[in-house]
LUMSE-478668 format. One record per residue (C-alpha): x, y, z; residue number from 1. Coordinates in Angstrom, 2 decimals, m for minus. Layout:
residues N
[[X,Y,Z],NUM]
...
***
This chain:
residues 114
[[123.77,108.82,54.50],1]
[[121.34,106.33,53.00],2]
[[118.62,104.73,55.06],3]
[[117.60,101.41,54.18],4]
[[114.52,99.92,54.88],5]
[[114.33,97.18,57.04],6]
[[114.01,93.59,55.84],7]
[[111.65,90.76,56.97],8]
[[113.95,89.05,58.85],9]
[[114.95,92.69,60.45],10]
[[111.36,92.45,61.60],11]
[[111.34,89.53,63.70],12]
[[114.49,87.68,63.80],13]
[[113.91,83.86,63.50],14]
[[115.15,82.85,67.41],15]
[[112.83,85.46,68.45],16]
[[109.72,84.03,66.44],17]
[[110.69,80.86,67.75],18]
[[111.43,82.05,71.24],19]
[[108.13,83.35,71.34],20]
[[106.07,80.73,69.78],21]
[[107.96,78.10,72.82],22]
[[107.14,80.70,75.76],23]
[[103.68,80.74,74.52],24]
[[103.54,76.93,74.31],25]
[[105.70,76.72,77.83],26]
[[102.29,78.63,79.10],27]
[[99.63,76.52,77.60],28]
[[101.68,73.36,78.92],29]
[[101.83,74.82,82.02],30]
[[98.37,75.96,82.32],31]
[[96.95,72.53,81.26],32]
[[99.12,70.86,83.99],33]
[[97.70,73.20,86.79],34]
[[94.16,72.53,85.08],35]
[[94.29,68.98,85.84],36]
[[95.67,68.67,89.04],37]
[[99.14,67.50,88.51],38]
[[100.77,69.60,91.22],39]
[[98.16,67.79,93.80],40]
[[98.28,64.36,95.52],41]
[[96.32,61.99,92.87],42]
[[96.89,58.65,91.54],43]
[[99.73,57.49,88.71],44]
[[97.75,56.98,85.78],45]
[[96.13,60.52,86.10],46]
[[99.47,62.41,86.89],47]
[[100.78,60.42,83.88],48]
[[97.52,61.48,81.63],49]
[[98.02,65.01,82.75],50]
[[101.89,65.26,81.53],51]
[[100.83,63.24,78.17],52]
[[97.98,66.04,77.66],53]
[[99.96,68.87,78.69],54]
[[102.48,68.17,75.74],55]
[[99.73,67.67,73.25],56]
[[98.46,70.82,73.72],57]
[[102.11,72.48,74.44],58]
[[103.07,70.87,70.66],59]
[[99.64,72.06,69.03],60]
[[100.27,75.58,70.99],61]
[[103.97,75.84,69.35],62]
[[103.23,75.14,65.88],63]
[[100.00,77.24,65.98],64]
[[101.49,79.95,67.29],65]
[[104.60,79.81,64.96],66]
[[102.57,79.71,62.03],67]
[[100.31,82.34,63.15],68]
[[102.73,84.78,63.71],69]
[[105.12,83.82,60.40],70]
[[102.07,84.40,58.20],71]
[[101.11,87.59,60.21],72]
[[104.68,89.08,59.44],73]
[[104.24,88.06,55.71],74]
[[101.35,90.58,55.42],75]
[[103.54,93.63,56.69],76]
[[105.44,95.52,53.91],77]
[[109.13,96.46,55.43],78]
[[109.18,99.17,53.51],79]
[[105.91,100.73,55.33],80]
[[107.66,100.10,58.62],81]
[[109.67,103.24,59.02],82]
[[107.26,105.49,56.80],83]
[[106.08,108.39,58.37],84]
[[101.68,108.62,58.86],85]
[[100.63,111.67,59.56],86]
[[97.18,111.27,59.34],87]
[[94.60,108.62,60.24],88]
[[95.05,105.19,57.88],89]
[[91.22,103.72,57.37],90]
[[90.43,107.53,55.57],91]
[[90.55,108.11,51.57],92]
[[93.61,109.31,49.88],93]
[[91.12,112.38,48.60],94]
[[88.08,112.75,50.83],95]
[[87.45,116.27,48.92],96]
[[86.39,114.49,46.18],97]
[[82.89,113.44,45.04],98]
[[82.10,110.32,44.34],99]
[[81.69,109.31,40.54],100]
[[77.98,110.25,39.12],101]
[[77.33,112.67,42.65],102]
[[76.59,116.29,42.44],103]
[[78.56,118.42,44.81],104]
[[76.04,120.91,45.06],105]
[[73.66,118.59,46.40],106]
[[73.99,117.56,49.50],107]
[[74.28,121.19,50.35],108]
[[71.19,122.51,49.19],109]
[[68.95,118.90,49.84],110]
[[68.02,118.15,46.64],111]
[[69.67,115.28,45.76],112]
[[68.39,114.90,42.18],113]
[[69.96,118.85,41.77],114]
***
């Protein structure tokens, strides 16, 4: 049986990026209504301000988000997804290895022009 890797769009379906980027501006509209006072007893013309500012920043909170996380997905190779890492993945492929022009010998014995 042959596994496949997984595709972008196996990544994140598209409803799900979008689901995501509307909860997250649902929260930021929601949190900018509480902010100014909406929910308490003030005058028209701020409740009315407060609703007009809340979708501003609801809007600006979508589309960030969605292009946030759309560009964030394009940096992840699918095929790396299901690829096994058995060790940790900011080390060298061949740590055992000198560096180009250094002397193995010395940093063992001190002397580093050895």
């Amino acid at each position: 049986m042959s596994h496949e890797s997984p595709t972008r769009r196996d990544l994140m379906k598209p409803l799900q990026l979008l689901g995501l980027a509307f909860a997250a501006a649902l929260f930021a509209g929601i949190v900018t209504l509480v902010s100014m006072g909406f929910f308490q007893q003030r005058a028209a013309g701020e409740a009315e301000r407060a609703v007009v500012t809340a979708l501003v920043i609801a809007g600006i909170s979508f589309i960030a988000v969605l292009l946030i996380v759309s560009l964030l997905l394009l940096a992840v190779d699918p095929a790396q997804v299901t690829k096994q890492i058995d060790k940790p993945v900011l080390f060298d492929e061949k740590p055992d290895e000198p560096e180009q022009g250094e002397n193995p010998d010395a940093a063992a014995s001190g002397n580093p022009k050895a």
